[in-house]
PyMOL commands that place a pseudoatom at each C-alpha (Angstrom):
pseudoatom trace, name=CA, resn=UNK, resi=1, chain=A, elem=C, hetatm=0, pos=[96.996, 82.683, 85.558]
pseudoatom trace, name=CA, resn=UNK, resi=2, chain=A, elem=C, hetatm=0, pos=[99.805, 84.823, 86.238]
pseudoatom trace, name=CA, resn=UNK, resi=3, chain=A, elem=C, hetatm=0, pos=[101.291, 87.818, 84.484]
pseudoatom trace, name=CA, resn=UNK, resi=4, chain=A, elem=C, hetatm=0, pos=[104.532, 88.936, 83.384]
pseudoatom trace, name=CA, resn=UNK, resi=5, chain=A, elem=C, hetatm=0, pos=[106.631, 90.406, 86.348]
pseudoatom trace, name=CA, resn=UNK, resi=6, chain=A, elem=C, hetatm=0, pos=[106.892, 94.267, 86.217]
pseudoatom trace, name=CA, resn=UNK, resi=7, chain=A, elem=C, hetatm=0, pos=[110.438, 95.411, 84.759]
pseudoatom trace, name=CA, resn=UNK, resi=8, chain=A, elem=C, hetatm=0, pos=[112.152, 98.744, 85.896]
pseudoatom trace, name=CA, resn=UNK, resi=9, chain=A, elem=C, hetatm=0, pos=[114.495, 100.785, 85.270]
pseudoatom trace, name=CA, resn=UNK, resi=10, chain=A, elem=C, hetatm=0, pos=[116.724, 102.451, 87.123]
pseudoatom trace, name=CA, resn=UNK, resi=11, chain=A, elem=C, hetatm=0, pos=[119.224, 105.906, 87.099]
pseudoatom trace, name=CA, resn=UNK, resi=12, chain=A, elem=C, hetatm=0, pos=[121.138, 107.651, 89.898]
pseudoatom trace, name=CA, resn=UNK, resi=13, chain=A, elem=C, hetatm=0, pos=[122.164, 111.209, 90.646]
pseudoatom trace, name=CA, resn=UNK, resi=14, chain=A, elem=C, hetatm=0, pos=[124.526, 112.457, 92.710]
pseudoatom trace, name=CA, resn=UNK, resi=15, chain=A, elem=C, hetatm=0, pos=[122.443, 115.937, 93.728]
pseudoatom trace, name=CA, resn=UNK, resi=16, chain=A, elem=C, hetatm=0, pos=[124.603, 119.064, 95.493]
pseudoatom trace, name=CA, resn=UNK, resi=17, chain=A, elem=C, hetatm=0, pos=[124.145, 122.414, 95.710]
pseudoatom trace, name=CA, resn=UNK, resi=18, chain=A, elem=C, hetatm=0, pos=[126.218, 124.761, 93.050]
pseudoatom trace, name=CA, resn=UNK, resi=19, chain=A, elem=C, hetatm=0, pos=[128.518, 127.515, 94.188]
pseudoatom trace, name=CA, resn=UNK, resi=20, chain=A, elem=C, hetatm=0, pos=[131.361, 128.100, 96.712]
pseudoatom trace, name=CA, resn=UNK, resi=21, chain=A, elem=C, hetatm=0, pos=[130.973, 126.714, 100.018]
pseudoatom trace, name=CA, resn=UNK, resi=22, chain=A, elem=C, hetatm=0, pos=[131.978, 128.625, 103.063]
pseudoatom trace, name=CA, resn=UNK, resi=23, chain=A, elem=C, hetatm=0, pos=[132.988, 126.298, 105.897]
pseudoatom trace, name=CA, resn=UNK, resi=24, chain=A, elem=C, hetatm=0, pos=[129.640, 126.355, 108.581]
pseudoatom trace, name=CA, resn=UNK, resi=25, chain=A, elem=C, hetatm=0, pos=[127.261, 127.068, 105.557]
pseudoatom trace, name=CA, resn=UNK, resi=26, chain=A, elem=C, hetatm=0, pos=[123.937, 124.814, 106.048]
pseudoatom trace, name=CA, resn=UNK, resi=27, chain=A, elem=C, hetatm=0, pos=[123.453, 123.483, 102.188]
pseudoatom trace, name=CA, resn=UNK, resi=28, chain=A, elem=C, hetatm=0, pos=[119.513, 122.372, 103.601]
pseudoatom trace, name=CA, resn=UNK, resi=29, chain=A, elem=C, hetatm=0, pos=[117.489, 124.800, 101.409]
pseudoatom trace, name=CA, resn=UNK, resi=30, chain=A, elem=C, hetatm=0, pos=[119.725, 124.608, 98.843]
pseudoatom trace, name=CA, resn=UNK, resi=31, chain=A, elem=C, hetatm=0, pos=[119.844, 120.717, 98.447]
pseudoatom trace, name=CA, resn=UNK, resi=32, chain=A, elem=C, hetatm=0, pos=[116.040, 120.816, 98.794]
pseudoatom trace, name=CA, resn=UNK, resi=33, chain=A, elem=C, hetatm=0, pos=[115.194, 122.795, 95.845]
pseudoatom trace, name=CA, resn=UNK, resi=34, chain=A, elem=C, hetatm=0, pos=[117.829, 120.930, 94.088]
pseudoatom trace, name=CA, resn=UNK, resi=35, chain=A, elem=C, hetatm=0, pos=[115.846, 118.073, 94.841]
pseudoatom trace, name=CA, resn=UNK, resi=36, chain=A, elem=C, hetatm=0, pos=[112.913, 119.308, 94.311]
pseudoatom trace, name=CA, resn=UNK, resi=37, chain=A, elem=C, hetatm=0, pos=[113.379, 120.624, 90.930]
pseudoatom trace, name=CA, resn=UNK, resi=38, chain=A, elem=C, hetatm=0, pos=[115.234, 117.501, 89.743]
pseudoatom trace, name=CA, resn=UNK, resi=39, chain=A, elem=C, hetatm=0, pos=[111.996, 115.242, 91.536]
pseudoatom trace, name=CA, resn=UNK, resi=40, chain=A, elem=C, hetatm=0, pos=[109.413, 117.105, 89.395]
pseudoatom trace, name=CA, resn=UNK, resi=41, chain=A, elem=C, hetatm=0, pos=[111.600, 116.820, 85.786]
pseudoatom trace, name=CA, resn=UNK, resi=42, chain=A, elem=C, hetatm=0, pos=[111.821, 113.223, 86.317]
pseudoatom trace, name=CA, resn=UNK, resi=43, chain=A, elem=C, hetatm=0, pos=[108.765, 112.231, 87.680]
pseudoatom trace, name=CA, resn=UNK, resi=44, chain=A, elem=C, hetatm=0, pos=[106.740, 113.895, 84.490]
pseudoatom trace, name=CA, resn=UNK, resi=45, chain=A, elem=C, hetatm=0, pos=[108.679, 111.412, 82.702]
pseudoatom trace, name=CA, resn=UNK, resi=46, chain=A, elem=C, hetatm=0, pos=[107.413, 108.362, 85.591]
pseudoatom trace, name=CA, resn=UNK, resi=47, chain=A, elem=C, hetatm=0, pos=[110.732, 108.333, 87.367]
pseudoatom trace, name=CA, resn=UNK, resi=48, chain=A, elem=C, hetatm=0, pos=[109.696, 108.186, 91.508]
pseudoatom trace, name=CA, resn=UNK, resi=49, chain=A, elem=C, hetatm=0, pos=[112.774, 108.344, 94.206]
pseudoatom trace, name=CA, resn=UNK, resi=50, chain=A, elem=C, hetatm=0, pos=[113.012, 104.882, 95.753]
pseudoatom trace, name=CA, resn=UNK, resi=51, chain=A, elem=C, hetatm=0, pos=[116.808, 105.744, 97.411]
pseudoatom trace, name=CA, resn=UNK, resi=52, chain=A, elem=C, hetatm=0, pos=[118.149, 109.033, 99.065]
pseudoatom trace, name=CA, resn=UNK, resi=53, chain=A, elem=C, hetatm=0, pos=[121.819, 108.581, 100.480]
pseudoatom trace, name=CA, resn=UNK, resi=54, chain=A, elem=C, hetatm=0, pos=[123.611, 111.454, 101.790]
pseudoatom trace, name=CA, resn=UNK, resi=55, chain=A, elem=C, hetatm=0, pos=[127.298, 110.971, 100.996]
pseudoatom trace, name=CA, resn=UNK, resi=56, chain=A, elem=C, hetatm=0, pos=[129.469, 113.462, 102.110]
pseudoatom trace, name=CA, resn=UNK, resi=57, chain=A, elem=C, hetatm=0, pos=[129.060, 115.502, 105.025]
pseudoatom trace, name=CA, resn=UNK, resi=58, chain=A, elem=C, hetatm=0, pos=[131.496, 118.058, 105.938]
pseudoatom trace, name=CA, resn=UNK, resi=59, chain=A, elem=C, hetatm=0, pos=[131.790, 120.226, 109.648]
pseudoatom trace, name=CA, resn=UNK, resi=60, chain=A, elem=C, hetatm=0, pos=[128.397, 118.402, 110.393]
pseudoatom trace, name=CA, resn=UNK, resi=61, chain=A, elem=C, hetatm=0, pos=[126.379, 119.578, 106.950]
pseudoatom trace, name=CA, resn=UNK, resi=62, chain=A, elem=C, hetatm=0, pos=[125.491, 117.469, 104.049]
pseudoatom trace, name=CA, resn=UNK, resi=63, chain=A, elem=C, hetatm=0, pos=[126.680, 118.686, 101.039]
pseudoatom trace, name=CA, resn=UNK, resi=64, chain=A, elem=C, hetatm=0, pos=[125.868, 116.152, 98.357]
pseudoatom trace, name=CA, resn=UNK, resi=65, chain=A, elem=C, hetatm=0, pos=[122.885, 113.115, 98.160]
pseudoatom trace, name=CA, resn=UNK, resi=66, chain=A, elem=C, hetatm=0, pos=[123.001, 110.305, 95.858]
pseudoatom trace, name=CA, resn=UNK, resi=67, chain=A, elem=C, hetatm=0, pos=[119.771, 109.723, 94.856]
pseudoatom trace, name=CA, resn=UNK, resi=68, chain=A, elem=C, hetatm=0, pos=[118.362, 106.527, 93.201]
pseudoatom trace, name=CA, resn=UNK, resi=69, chain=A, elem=C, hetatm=0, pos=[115.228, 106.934, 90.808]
pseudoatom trace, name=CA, resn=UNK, resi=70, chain=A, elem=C, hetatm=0, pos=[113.391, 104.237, 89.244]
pseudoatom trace, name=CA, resn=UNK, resi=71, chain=A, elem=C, hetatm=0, pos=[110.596, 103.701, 86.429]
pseudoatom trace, name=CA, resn=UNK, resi=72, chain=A, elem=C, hetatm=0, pos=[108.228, 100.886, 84.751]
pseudoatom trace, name=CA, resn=UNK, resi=73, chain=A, elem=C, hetatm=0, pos=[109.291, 100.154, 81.540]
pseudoatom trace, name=CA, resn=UNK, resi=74, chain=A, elem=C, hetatm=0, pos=[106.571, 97.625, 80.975]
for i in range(1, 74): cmd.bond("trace and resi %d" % i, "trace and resi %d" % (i + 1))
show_as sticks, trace
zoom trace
């Protein structure tokens, strides 16, 4: 007997840090609590990170992550 397969959905954020950017600045800490924060309001809903692409990087820094979240919906 088999069951139904498990359905998901899916949304994507493109996470960076807020403020003005001085060239050399390392955006780490920042991005992380960005990350962090939006992590934890998502995953009380059941939203879990399956995808975490930086996407622009600038004099050697990320400065921006596209992150991909997904849920059950079944």
């Amino acid at each position: 007997m088999t069951g139904s397969p498990q359905t998901f959905e899916y949304k994507v954020k493109i996470l960076s840090p807020e403020g003005i950017r001085i060239k050399g600045d390392d955006l780490t800490d920042k991005i992380a609590q960005k990350l962090e924060a939006e992590s934890n309001k998502l995953g009380k809903n059941g939203w879990q990170i399956i995808s975490l692409v930086p996407t622009v990087s600038s004099e050697g820094s990320v400065s921006k992550l596209l992150v991909t979240f997904q849920r059950s919906i079944n």
